[in-house]
BAPA-808036 format. One record per residue (C-alpha): x, y, z; residue in one letter. Coordinates in steps of 0.2 Angstrom, whole numbers, plus 5000, padded with zeros to 4 digits. Layout:
<pts>
XYZA/...
</pts>
This chain:
<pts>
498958075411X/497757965400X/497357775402X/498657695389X/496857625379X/496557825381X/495057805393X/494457725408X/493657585406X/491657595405X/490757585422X/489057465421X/487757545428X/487057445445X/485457455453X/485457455472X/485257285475X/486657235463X/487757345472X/487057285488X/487557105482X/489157135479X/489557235495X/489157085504X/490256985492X/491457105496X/491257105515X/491256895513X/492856905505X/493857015520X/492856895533X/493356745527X/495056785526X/495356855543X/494556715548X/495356575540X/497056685549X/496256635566X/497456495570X/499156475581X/500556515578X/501256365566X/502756365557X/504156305569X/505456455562X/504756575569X/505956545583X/507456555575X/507056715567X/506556825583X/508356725592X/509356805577X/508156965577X/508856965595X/510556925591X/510757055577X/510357205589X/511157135603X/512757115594X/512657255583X/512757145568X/511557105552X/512656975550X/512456815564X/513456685568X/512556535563X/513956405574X/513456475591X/511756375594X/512156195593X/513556095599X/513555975585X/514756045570X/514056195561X/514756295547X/514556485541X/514856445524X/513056475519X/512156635519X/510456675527X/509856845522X/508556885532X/508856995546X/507557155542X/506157035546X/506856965560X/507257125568X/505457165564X/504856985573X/505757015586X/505557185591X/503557165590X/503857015600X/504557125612X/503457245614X/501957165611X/501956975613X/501256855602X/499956995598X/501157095587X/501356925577X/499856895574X/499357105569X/500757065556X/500056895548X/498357005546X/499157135539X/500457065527X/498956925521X/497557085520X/498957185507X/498257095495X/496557105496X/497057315499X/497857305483X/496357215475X/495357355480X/496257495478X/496357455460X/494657395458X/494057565462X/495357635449X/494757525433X/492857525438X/492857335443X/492357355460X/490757325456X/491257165447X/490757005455X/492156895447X/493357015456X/492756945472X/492556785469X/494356785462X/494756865479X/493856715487X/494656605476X/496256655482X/496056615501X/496056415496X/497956455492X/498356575507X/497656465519X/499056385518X/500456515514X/500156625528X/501356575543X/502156665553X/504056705550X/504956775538X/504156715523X/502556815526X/503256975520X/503456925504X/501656885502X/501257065506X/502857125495X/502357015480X/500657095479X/501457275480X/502457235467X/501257175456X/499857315461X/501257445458X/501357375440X/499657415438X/499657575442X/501057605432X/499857525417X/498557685423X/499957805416X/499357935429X/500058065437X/501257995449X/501757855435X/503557895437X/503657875456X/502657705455X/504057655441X/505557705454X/504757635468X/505157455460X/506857465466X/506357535484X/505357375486X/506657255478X/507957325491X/506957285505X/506457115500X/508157075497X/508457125515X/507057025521X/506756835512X/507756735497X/506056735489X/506356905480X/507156805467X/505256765461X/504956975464X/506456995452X/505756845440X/503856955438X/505157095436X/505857005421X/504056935416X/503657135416X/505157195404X/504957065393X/503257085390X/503157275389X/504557255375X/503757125366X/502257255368X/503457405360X/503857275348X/502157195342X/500757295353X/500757445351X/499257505353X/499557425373X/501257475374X/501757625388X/502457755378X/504357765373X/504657905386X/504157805400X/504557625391X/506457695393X/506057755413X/505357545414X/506957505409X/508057605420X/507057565433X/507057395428X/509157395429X/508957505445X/508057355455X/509357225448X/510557325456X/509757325470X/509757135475X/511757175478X/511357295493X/511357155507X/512757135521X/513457015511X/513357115494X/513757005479X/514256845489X/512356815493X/512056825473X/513256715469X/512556585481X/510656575479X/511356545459X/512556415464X/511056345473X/509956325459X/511256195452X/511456105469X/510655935468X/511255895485X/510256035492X/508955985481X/508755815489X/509055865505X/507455995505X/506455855500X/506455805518X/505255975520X/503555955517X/503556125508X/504756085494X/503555935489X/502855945472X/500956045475X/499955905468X/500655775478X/499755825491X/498255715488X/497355745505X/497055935503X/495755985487X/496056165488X/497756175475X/496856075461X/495256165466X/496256335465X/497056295449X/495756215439X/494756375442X/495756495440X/496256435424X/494456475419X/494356625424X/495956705417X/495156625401X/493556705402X/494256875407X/495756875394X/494756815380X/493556945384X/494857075386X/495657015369X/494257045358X/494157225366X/496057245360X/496457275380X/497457135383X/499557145380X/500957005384X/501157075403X/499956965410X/500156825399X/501956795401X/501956825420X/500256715422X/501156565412X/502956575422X/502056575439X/500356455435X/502156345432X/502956405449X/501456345455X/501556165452X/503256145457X/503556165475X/502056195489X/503256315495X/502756435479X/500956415478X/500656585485X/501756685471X/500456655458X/498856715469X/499556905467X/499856905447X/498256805445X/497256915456X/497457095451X/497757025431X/495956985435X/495457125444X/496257235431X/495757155414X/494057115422X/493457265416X/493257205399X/491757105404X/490057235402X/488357215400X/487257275390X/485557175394X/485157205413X/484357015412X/486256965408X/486857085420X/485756985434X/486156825428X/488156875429X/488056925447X/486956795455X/488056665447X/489756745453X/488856795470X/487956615475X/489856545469X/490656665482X/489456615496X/489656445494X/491556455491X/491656535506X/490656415516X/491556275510X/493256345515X/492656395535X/491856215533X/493456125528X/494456265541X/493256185556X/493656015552X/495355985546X/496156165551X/497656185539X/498456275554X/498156125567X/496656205576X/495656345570X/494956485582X/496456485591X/497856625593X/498856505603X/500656415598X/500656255589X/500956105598X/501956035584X/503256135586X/503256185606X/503856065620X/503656165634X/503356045648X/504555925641X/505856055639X/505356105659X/505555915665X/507055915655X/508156065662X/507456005679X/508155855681X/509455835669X/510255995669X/511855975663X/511555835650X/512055865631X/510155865623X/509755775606X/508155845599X/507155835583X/507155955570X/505556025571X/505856075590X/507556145588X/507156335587X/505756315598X/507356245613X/508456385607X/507156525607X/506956465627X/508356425632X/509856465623X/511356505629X/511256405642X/510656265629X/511456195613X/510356105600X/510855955589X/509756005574X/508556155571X/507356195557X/508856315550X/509656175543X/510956255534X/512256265546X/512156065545X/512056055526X/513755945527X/512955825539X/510955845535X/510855675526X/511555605540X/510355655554X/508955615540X/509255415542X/509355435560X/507655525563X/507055385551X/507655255565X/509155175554X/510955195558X/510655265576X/511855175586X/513255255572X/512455425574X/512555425593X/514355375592X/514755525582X/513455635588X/513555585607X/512155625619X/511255585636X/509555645634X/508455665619X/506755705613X/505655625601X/503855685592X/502555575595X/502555405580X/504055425574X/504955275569X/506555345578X/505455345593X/505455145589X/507055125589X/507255195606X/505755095615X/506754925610X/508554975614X/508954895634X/510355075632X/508955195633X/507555235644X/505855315642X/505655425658X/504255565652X/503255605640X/502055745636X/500955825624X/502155855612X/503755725612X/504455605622X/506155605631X/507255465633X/508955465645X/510255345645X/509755205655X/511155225668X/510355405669X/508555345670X/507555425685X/506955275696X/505055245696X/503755265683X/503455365667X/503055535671X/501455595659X/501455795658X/499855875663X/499955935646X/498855785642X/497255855652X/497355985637X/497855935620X/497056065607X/497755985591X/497055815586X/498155765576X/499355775591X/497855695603X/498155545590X/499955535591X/499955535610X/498555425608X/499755285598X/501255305611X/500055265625X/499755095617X/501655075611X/502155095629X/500555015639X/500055155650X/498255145650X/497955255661X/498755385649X/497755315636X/495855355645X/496755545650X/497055555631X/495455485625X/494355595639X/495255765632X/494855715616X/492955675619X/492855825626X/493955935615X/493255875598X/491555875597X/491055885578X/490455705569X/491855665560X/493155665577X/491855605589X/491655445575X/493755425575X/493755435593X/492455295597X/493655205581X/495255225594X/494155175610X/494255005600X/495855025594X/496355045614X/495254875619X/496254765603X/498054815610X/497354765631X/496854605621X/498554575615X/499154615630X/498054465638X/498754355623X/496754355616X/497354395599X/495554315591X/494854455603X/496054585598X/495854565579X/494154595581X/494154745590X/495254815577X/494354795564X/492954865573X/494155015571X/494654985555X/492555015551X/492655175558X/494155205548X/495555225562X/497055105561X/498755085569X/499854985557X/501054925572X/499854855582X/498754795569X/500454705560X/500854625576X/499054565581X/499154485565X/500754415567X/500254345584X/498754245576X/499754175561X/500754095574X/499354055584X/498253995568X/499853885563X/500053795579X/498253735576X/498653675559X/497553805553X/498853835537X/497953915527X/497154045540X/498954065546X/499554125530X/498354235524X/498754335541X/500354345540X/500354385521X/499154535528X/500254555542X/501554605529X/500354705519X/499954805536X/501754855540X/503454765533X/504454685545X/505754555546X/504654455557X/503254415545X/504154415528X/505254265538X/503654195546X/502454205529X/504254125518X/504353985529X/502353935532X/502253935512X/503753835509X/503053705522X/501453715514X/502053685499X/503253535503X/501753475513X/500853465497X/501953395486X/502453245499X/500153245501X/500153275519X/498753405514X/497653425499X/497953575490X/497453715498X/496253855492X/497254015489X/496954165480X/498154235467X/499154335478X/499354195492X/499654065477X/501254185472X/501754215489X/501954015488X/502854025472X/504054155478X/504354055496X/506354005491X/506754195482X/506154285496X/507054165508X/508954195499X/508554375497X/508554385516X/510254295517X/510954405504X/510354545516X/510854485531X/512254625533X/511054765535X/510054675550X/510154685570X/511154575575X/509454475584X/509154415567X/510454295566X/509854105571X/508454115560X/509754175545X/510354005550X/508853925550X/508454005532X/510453955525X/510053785530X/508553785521X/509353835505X/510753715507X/509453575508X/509653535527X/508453415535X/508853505550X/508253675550X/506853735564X/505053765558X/504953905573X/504054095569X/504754235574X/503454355584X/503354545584X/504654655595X/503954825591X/502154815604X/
</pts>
């Protein structure tokens, strides 16, 4: 069968070094992609999925009971339709370790670029330069879609489904196979990850525009014989999203969900549901979609004039470009339909004049080059995927010495744990451990909210009460990690590279923290930094010089070894706090602060500190400025008490002339002006704080009331 523009789009004619050029484009394209997929494993689900894979075969069942794995209260209410791709994790797990994970990352990431040039070769756009930089393009966005669980196969099933539009488009031989092989992949998906939903929705983006085509486009229209096959096929793969375990329950659900504003506050939590360009550290999703924009215009308009283009590619590129704004979680849906509409329509672009031709390629080509060195450069330095040039497993998500200290000497304890390390605990241990929390979250949908204030270190002492256990552990700089440090109930006995574990007090081993050799080691360093700041929280500088040796030694490029001189001073302001020189401490953080490194704790509190020492010299003015920064640093009860009651003194002492006027800027000025509202909005909040907090509510009630006899006495920092 024919081409539906009856013919095959015009191959240019290439010398040998414009087809030498483009190979090497080619080859950069594949390189840089398998090499930006050299990283650990990540994504901390990928332990959940090979315990269910496990499960499922184990107990000849596709589907698993989700109340099994934790002793908190759990519910089987929801449904979690994955178990073809967990049976596939866990069976290459099986027989071939981490390796097998890692073989299916490559290959489910490089079905895309398979599909780009299986179809290139078909509309003679091989040899097309802005196919491969649109193949480069693409690896900005699957830097960071690639990870290892279940999700992965729907980047390489997306891509199918769109390539096998395509060819569909060719009107070849096999057209009616590729048009019934819509609903094979649809059924497997469906099987495999929720995300088939956005499968179904290209699906959709394809009926509607081929009969907007039939309607308005003719001339690009499939004809009718094989428009009515479209349809059919269209109806067989709605069918298809029925043939599940759960069969018409699991539909019913993932629509109900779409209206479910609790879920849709609770997945806020997760970092992949934020909006994509909140992410204001990472330049490669504006980057991606400013570009693309571009080039969908320069090859659409070009394909337009040439009467090639039809509403296919326009509605499915406008319905995902939106996908792609909405959730991080997306971004990788729209990489598939941008990429092979390119590759396809690119074909439209030809060249007459071989000085254009020239110009055309070394533009595209020198672009490709240096898109791809700037992606391995931003890969070196701040890996998407913690480390780069690594097969390992992420530290973020593993806690395998603390889990060993844990099970060794508190055996038979009930373990709290954070939700990142959940599945990680279960995947080691279970049955013989429970979890509290795990990264499936929908088994504690009921009680989700709940755990979210605790890890944010509010409510804790109501959340042990109902959720009660005797041993916990904590990532490195949380702020429920600060909760913990202060309470007398709870003890920190170990920690290593990955969390830290408290016991109940009465548990508590005797004798010093234990540090896990872990720290000899840390790969990560973002994680180096986190163990880095608990070190200083907990005053074991004897951790902190193992942790800043690892990481001189770890981290090598300019960039890290300029942060890790920045936390060497950052290290020598907290020993200075220690020894009450909080002059000698302020300056050695901001030294750090030059070299761009901070700790807002122990920067808040060394301020704090000097505003009461600056104070007690009757240095007002000095005094409040710190604590007004104090309070800029990191809010606390302490300074917003503190910097209330220096500026209502100030200002009495003004207005009685014990003191000229000071010299305040505009802020410090308002602060002043402020001094009484601030004070009776801390009465009026005097419910919600620890109880510690009451004699100066006391102090500031008698204040209000006109009391001669309240205290002029600052509070100083708990939290260092």
């Amino acid at each position: 069968m024919q081409n539906i523009n009856n013919e095959l789009p015009i191959m240019m004619e290439y010398t040998k070094t414009e087809k030498a050029i483009i190979i090497a484009m080619i080859a950069t394209a594949f390189l840089t992609l398998w090499a930006i997929l050299y990283v650990p494993i990540f994504d901390g689900d990928i332990w959940f999925h090979m315990l269910y894979g496990k499960a499922i075969l184990e107990n000849h069942t596709l589907s698993p009971d989700h109340t099994i794995f934790s002793w908190t209260p759990s519910s089987n209410n929801s449904i979690y339709c994955a178990w073809f791709g967990q049976v596939i994790y866990y069976l290459l797990y099986k027989y071939s370790g981490f390796y097998g994970i890692i073989a299916l990352r490559y290959l489910a990431a490089t079905t895309l670029f398979i599909t780009i040039l299986h179809l290139a070769r078909q509309r003679n756009t091989l040899y097309n330069p802005i196919t491969w930089f649109t193949a480069t393009l693409c690896i900005l966005i699957m830097s960071q879609s690639v990870l290892d669980k279940a999700e992965i196969f729907s980047i390489a099933l997306m891509a199918l489904i769109v390539w096998n539009w395509y060819e569909i488009k060719q009107l070849n031989n096999k057209v009616l196979y590729h048009l019934y092989l819509f609903p094979l992949l649809i059924l497997v998906w469906v099987n495999t990850h929720g995300v088939f939903t956005f499968g179904c929705l290209f699906l959709l983006c394809v009926g509607v525009g081929e009969t907007l085509n039939q309607l308005f486009y003719q001339k690009n229209a499939l004809p009718r014989r094989i428009y009515y096959h479209l349809l059919l096929a269209l109806c067989l793969s709605a069918g298809a999203i029925f043939i599940t375990p759960y069969g018409y329950d699991y539909i019913q659900q993932l629509i109900l969900q779409s209206f479910d504003k609790q879920l849709q506050r609770d997945l806020s939590y997760v970092g992949a549901y934020s909006s994509t360009f909140e992410i204001s550290n990472t330049p490669q999703q504006p980057f991606f979609a400013n570009t693309s924009v571009v080039i969908i215009a320069l090859v659409f308009i070009a394909s337009l004039r040439k009467k090639q283009l039809d509403f296919v590619p326009i509605v499915s590129n406008l319905l995902f470009a939106f996908l792609f704004t909405t959730y991080v979680r997306l971004i990788f849906l729209w990489v598939p339909v941008f990429a092979l509409s390119i590759t396809y329509y690119g074909s439209a672009i030809r060249f007459t004049k071989a000085s254009w031709r020239q110009a055309f390629i070394i533009t595209f080509a020198l672009a490709t080059f240096l898109l791809s060195g700037w992606i391995l450069y931003h890969e070196k330095n701040y890996p998407s995927r913690e480390r780069w040039l690594d097969f390992g497993t992420s530290e973020m998500f593993t806690i395998e010495e603390e889990l060993g200290f844990i099970n060794k000497n508190f055996p038979n304890a009930r373990l709290g744990n954070v939700y990142n390390h959940g599945a990680y605990i279960l995947w080691k241990t279970w049955p013989a451990t429970k979890v509290m929390m795990d990264t499936r979250y929908f088994p504690y949908k009921d009680w989700f909210n709940e755990y979210r204030t605790f890890e944010r270190g509010e409510n804790v002492e109501v959340f042990i009460q109902k959720y009660p256990f005797d041993v916990i552990e904590i990532q490195h700089g949380s702020l429920l990690g600060q909760w913990f440090y202060k309470s007398k109930d709870w003890q920190l006995v170990f920690y290593g590279k990955s969390a830290i574990v408290f016991v109940r007090s009465s548990l508590a081993l005797p004798g010093k923290i234990i540090k896990g050799q872990g720290l000899n080691n840390i790969l990560g360093y973002a994680t180096a930094v986190n163990v880095f700041n608990t070190t200083l929280q907990i005053k074991d500088w004897a951790g902190t010089d193992i942790v800043l040796a690892t990481m001189r030694r770890n981290f090598t490029n300019k960039h890290q070894q300029t942060s890790i001189s920045g936390l060497e001073q950052l290290k020598s302001a907290a020993q200075m706090y220690e020894q009450k020189d909080y002059s000698a401490s302020l300056h050695f953080m901001e030294k750090a602060l030059e070299k761009k490194v901070g700790n807002p704790a122990v920067h808040a509190a060394i301020l704090l500190m000097k505003t009461i020492e600056d104070w007690q010299k009757k240095q007002w003015h000095t005094a409040l400025k710190e604590g007004i920064q104090s309070l800029a640093t990191q809010y606390s009860f302490a300074a917003t008490y503190n910097v209330a009651l220096m500026a209502l003194q100030i200002k009495t002492m003004e207005q009685s002339g014990q003191i000229t006027p000071l010299d305040m800027t505009e802020q410090e000025k308002e602060t002043t002006k402020r001094c009484q509202d601030t004070l009776t909005n801390l009465v009026q909040e005097k419910e919600k704080l620890p109880p510690k907090y009451a004699p100066y509510i006391e102090n500031v009630e008698k204040i209000i009331n006109g009391s001669k006899d309240y205290k002029m006495q600052l509070i100083e920092p708990d939290w260092l």
